[in-house]
N, C-alpha and C positions, 0 to 999 in steps of 0.2 A: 312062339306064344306059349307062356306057362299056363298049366289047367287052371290056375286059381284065379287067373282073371280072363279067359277065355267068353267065358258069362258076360262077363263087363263091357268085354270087345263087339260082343253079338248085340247087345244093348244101345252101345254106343251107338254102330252102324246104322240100326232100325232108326234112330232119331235124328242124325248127325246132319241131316237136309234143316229139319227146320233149327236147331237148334243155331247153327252156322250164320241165318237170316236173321235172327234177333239182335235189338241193338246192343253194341258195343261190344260184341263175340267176336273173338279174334281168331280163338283153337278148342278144340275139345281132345282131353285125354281120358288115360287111365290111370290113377295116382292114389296113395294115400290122403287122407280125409285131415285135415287142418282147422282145430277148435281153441280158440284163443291162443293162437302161436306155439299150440300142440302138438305133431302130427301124430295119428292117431292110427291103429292098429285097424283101418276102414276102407277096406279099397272101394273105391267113388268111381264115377264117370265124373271126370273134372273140367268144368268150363272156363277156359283164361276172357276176359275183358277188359276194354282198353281203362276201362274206369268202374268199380264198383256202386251204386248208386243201393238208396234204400228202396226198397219194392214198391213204396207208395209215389216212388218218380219214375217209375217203368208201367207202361200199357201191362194190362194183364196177358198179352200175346207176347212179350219181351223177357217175361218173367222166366225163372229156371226152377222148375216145381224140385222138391225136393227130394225125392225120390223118381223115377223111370223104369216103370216094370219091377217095384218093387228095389232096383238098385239106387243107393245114396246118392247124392251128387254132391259135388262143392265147384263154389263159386271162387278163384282168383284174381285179384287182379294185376295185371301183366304190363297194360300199358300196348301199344299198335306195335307190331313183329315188324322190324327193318333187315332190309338185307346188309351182314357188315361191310361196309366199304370208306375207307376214309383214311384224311390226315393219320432201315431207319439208315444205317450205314451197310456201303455194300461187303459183301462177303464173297470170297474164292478160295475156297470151295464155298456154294453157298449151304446152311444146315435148314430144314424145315424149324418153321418158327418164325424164320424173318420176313421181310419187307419184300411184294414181289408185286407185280400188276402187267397189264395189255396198259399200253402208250393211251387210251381210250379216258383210262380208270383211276382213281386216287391211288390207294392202292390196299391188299388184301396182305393174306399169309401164304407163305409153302408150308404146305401141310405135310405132306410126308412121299418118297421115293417110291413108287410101281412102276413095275415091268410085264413086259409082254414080252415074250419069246427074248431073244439078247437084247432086248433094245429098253432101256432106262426112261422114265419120263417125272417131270413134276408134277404133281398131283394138286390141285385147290377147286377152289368154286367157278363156275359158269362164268359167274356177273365180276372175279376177279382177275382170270387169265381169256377169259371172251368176250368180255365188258358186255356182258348180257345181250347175247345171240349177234352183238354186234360184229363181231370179231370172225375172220376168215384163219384156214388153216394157210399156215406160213406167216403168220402176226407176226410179230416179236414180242417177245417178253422182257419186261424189265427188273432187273434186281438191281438196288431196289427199287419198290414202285414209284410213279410218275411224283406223286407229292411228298415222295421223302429225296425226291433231287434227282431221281434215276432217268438218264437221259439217254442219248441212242449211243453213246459209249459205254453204257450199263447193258446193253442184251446179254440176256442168257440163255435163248429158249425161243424154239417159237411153236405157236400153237397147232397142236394138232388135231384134237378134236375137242367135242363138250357134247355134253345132253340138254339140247336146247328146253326154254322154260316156255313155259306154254302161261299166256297170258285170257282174262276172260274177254277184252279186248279185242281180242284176235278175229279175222273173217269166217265166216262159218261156209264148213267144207263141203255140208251137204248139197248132193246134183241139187235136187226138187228146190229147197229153199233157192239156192242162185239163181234157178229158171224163174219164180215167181216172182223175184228179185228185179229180174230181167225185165220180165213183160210187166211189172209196177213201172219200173225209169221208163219205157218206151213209150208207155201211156201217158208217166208226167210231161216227156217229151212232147208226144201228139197236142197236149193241151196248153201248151208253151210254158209249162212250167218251168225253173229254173234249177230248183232241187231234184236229189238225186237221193237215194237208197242202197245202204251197205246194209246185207245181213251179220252179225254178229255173234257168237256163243252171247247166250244169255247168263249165263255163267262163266265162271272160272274151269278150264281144264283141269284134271287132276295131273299134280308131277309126285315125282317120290325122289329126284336127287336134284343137285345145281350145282353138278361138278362137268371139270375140265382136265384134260391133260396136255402138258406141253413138252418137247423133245428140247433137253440141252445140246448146245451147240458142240459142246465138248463133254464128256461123260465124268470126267475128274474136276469138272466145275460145281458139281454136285454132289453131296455127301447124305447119307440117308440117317445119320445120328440129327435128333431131334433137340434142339436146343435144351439143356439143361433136363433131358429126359434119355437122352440116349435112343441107340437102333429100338424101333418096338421090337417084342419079344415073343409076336404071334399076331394073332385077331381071335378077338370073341364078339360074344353078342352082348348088345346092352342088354342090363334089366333095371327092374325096379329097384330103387335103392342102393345100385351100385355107386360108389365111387371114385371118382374119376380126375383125368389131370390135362393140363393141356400148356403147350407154348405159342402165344399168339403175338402177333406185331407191334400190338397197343397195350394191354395190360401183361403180357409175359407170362410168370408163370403161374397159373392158377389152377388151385383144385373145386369142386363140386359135387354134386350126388345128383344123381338121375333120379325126378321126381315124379315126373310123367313118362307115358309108353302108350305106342297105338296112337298117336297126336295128327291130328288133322288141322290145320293152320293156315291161316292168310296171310302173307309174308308181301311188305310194301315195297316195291323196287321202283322207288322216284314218281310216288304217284301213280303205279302200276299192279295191281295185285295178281299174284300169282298163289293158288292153292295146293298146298302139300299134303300128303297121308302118308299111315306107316312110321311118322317120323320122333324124333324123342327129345322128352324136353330135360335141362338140369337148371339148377337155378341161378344165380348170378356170379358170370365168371367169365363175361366178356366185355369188350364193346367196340363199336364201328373199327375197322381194319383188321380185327380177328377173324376176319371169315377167312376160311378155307382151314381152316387151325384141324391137325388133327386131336383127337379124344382118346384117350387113352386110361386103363383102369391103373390102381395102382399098382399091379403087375408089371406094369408093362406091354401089355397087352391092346394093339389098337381096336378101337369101339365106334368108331364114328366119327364124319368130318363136322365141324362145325359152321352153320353157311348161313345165320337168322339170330335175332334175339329183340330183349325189349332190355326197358332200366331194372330190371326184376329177375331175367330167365334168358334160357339159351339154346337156340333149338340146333338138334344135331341130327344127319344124318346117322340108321344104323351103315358101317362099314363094307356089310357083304353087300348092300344095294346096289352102292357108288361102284365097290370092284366091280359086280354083276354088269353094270352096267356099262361100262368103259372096257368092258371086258381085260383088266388085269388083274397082278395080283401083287402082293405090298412086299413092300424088300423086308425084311425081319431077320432077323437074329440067329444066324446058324446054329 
């Protein structure tokens, strides 16, 4: 976190519950400020929504004051956060960049080659090599993915782990609520009721990555040169206004600039929403089957996996979370 938007981040935070509850709020960042298709020398707390509306169609609790604690805000709109997953030719060796998915899933990207101790793995998103918490370790993988033709003579991989996504959906864990839970059905019981009673998060969990790794069959069936980008040539960290490049399945090669940072986000998996934080957005340079794409500066340098976006924007994982979390670390460039 740079000092000069540290203020911004602390800001965010303190409001980030209700501002999330208002309609059509998808994410809140921290970004430069944007006045008639200017961006402006104004770092903002930046709210994305699925549709801009004029304030005289918004409840005055829906509203986005203009200021918070003194700091600016700006209103974008983004359109609803999808997870990519969707609608090329296979490849041996395969390179990150191309066509890859779980037998489950349309299909995603290989993002880029990590290793743990000697052992090699493909790197991409949850919802593409796990088909979203669905997937056991020992899947198969396919190159390419299942809707670009890749069939059970296409494995390459099978999966070995992921960082499950936590949905708002999901049972709630707590003892005391289950108990009360409990003795609620026993009673509807007692009274011949027919219904029954699941406690639930009233919210979304927080996640901070939706990645997976999978173990190739053969270790020479996989190459860590990134289509049309070459081996990355390190890891940094995103920031504001960096620029950046990426190879993904669907749109190939594409550059952008990271406009937001500190992103908090709703991200739709099929009718499912899952909430992210920490996460970084850039603006449009993807679409559906780019997930798992890695993010890369123009150095060369890897920055983050890409696993979300809208018709507008692109949200990435930063890099050191996803290693952090999978516990490895990225093949790069001796």
């Amino acid at each position: 976190m740079t000092p000069e938007w540290k203020p911004l981040a602390q800001v965010k935070a303190a409001h980030l519950p209700r501002l999330l509850t208002r309609r059509h709020v998808v994410g809140v960042g921290i970004g430069y400020k944007v006045k008639g298709g200017q961006t402006l020398d104004v770092l903002s707390v930046v709210v994305s929504v699925e549709r801009k509306l004029p304030a005289a169609q918004l409840a005055p609790s829906d509203r986005i004051p203009p200021t918070l604690d003194g700091i600016p805000t700006d209103v974008i709109e983004t359109g609803r956060f999808r997870a990519f997953q969707d609608p090329t030719r296979r490849y041996r060796p395969a390179p990150p960049g191309v066509s890859i998915g779980h037998p489950l899933v349309t299909a995603g990207t290989f993002g880029c080659v990590v290793r743990r101790g000697n052992e090699v793995f493909i790197l991409s998103n949850n919802h593409v090599l796990a088909a979203t918490n669905r997937g056991r370790p020992g899947d198969r993988i396919r190159q390419p993915g299942p809707v670009d033709g890749g069939t059970v003579a296409d494995e390459i991989a099978e999966l070995v782990e992921f960082v499950p996504i936590r949905f708002g959906d999901e049972p709630a864990t707590c003892p005391w609520v289950e108990l009360f839970t409990r003795w609620l059905n026993e009673l509807l019981r007692l009274i011949g009721s027919s219904h029954r009673l699941q406690a639930v998060r009233r919210q979304a969990a927080i996640n901070e990555v939706d990645a997976a790794i999978a173990r190739p069959f053969n270790p020479s069936d996989i190459t860590p040169a990134i289509l049309q980008i070459g081996i990355p040539k390190g890891v940094a960290t995103p920031v504001l206004g960096m620029e950046v490049q990426k190879f993904g399945r669907t749109t190939q090669y594409t550059r952008g600039r990271i406009i937001q940072v500190d992103v908090t986000a709703n991200v739709d998996y099929d009718g499912r929403v899952a909430t992210f934080q920490g996460q970084v957005m850039a603006g449009a340079m993807s679409a559906p089957g780019d997930s798992g794409s890695a993010i890369l500066d123009l150095n060369g340098r890897l920055v983050g996996l890409l696993f979300a976006g809208s018709e507008t924007t692109t949200l990435i994982h930063p890099i050191d979370r996803v290693l952090q979390a999978l516990r490895v670390e990225a093949v790069v460039e001796e």
